[in-house]
C-alpha positions, -999 to +999 in steps of 0.1 A: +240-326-293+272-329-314+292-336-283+270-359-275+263-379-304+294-369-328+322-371-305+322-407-297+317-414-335+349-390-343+369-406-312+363-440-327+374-434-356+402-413-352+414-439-325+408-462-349+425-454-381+446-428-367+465-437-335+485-462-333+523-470-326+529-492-354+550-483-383+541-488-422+552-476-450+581-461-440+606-444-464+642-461-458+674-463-479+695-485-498+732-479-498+745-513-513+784-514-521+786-548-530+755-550-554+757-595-557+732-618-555+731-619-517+724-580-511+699-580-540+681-610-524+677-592-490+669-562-506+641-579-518+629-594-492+628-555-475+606-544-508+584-573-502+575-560-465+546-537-457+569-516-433+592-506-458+592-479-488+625-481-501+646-459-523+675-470-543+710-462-554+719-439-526+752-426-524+770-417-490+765-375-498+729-381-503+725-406-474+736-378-450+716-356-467+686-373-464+686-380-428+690-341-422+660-335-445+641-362-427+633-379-460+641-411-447+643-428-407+668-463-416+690-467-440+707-504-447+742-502-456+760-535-476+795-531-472+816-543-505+820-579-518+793-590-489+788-622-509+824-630-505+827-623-471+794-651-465+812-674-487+854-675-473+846-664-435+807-676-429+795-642-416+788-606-428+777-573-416+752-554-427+747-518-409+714-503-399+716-467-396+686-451-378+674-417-372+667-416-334+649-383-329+620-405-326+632-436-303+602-457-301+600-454-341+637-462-349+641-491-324+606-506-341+621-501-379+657-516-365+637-546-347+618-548-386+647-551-407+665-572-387+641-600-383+636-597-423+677-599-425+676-629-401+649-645-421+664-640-455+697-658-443+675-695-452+666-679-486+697-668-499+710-689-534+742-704-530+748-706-495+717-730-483+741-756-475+767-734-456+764-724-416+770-690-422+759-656-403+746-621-410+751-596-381+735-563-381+753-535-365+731-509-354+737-469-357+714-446-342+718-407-353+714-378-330+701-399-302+727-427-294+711-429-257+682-435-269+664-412-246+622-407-251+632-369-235+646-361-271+614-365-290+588-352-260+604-323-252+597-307-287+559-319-288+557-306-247+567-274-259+541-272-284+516-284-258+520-260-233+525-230-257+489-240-271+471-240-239+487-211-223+483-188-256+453-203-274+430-209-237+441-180-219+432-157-251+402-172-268+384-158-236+397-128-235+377-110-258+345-128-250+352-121-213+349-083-218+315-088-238+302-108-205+319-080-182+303-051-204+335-035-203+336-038-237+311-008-244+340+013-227+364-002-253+339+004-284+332+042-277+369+048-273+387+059-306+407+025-309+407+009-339+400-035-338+438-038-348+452-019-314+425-041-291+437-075-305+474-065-298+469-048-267+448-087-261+481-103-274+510-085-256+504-101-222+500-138-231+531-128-254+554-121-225+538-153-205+548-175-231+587-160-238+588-170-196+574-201-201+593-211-236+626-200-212+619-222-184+610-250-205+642-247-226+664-244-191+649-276-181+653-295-211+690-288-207+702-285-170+673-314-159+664-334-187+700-334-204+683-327-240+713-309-258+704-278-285+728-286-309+714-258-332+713-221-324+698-207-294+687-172-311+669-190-345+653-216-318+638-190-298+622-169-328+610-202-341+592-202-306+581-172-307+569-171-342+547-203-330+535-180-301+523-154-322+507-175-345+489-194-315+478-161-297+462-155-330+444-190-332+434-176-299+418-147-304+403-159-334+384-183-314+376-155-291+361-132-319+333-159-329+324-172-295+298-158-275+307-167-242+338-176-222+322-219-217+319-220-253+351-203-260+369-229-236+358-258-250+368-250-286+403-242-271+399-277-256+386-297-281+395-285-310+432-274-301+444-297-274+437-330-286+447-322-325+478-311-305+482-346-292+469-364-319+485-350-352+512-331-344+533-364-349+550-364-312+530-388-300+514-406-333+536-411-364+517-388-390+530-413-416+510-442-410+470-423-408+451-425-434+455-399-463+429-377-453+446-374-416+470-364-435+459-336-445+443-323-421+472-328-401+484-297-421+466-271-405+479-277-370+502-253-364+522-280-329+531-299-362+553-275-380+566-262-346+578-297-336+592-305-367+611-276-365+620-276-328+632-313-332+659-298-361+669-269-347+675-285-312+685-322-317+698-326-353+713-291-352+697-274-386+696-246-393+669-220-418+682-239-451+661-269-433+632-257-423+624-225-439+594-241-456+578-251-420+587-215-410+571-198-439+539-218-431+536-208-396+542-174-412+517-179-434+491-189-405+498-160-386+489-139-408+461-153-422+452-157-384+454-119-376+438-106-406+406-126-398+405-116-360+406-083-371+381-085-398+359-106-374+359-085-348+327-069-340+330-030-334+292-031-321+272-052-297+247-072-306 
């Protein structure tokens, strides 16, 4: 009945609210070396957009900084005396720096600001009577190709690790319940903590195979670089394995047969995979309480790692706060299997 009659009503509105490839509310900076009336006027013309949530009296350190962090995906840079560059030669530059992990998302914020930099040119005080022009140079950081591989690879990875760990092991348990080997299992001195890793170990060794050949693809046939290191991406993998194969067998432990144990894998796994991990659908733009719920999928704290580990080349210092969540859910993951794990049949 609640696939039935609830789904639709969830799709809707998630489809709704949630998905959708337009960009609001994004955080950019300001890096203005000139700071006259014509860069104040086009600043303000960026505050007064709905795309835009700027910050301020940024220097070059912190600009750098910030892009690493992911704080911010475009930064407009004035160059000095921009006012007197419009007024003696009729033209000026103004430089649009974009993070291009995300390709779709940086080209739509450079498309934005230009058009609200082309526009301001009629407004500007002063120079209404001159024929003057305003080029923006564009700069796009860690993807200068522009290539889509660069953000799906990352949120692939996170896909495929999800189905093959949490599927393949959410009917694992279940499946020896339905086989009645597990009365063998139960009258045998092993404690719950030695089934669920003995449950664990051979999706574990699946997954290192599959995390391998996905990362010699990337590079040798997809041409995605890893710019960071190779031994910190792969225990970020495999720490996102564990933590999945515990999601798993969680899943496994409170299902009471191998259909129903599927479709919560399914339903409840795949598509918050696709959905709010933030590959596919800027998390940015849902609605606040998306938001948050967007926080307990583990695929977003693994891409958000993956993509600065391997593209913007970061290392622990960056992402040690997505790490320790991951940690955090693994934990809490295996600790519940194990305490839900029924030592007698019902």
């Amino acid at each position: 009945m609640f696939i039935l009659f609830g789904m639709p009503i969830v799709q809707i509105l998630i489809f709704g609210f949630a998905l959708t490839n337009e960009v609001k509310d994004s955080r950019i900076a300001i890096l203005d070396e000139s700071k006259d009336e014509a860069s104040e006027a086009i600043i303000h013309r960026l505050e007064s957009s709905l795309y835009f949530d700027i910050e301020k009296n940024i220097t070059q350190p912190q600009l750098v900084d910030a892009f690493r962090e992911g704080t911010i995906k475009l930064a407009v840079v004035f160059p000095q005396k921009f006012s007197e560059q419009l007024e003696h030669t009729n033209a000026a530059s103004i430089q649009l720096i974009a993070d291009a992990t995300d390709p779709n998302v940086a080209t739509t914020l450079v498309n934005y600001a230009s058009a609200i930099i082309y526009d301001s040119q009629n407004d500007l005080k002063g120079f209404k009577e001159l024929p003057f022009k305003i080029n923006t140079e564009m700069r796009m950081l860690y993807n200068p190709q522009m290539k889509g591989s660069y953000n799906f690879v990352p949120g692939v990875m996170a896909m495929v690790l999800m189905l093959v760990c949490a599927m393949m092991t959410s009917i694992s348990i279940v499946k020896e319940k339905e086989m009645g080997t597990m009365e063998i299992i139960l009258v045998s001195p092993i404690v719950p903590m030695r089934v669920i890793i003995a449950k664990m170990v051979p999706y574990f060794i699946l997954s290192a195979v599959n995390i391998a050949s996905i990362l010699l693809l990337s590079v040798f046939v997809l041409d995605v670089p890893i710019h960071g290191s190779l031994l910190f991406l792969i225990s970020e993998c495999l720490l996102f394995t564990l933590t999945v194969l515990a999601l798993g067998l969680f899943i496994s432990t409170i299902s009471g047969s191998q259909q129903v144990a599927m479709l919560i894998s399914l339903m409840g796994l795949f598509l918050p995979t696709i959905m709010f991990s933030g590959f596919m659908f800027p998390i940015e733009n849902m609605p606040v309480p998306l938001q948050v719920i967007s926080n307990v999928v583990p695929a977003k704290w693994f891409y958000y790692i993956v993509k600065n580990v391997m593209i913007k080349g970061l290392g622990f210092q960056f992402v040690w706060k997505e790490t320790l969540v991951l940690s955090g859910m693994m934990l809490f993951l295996m600790a519940v299997s194990i305490k839900k794990f029924k030592v007698r049949l019902e």
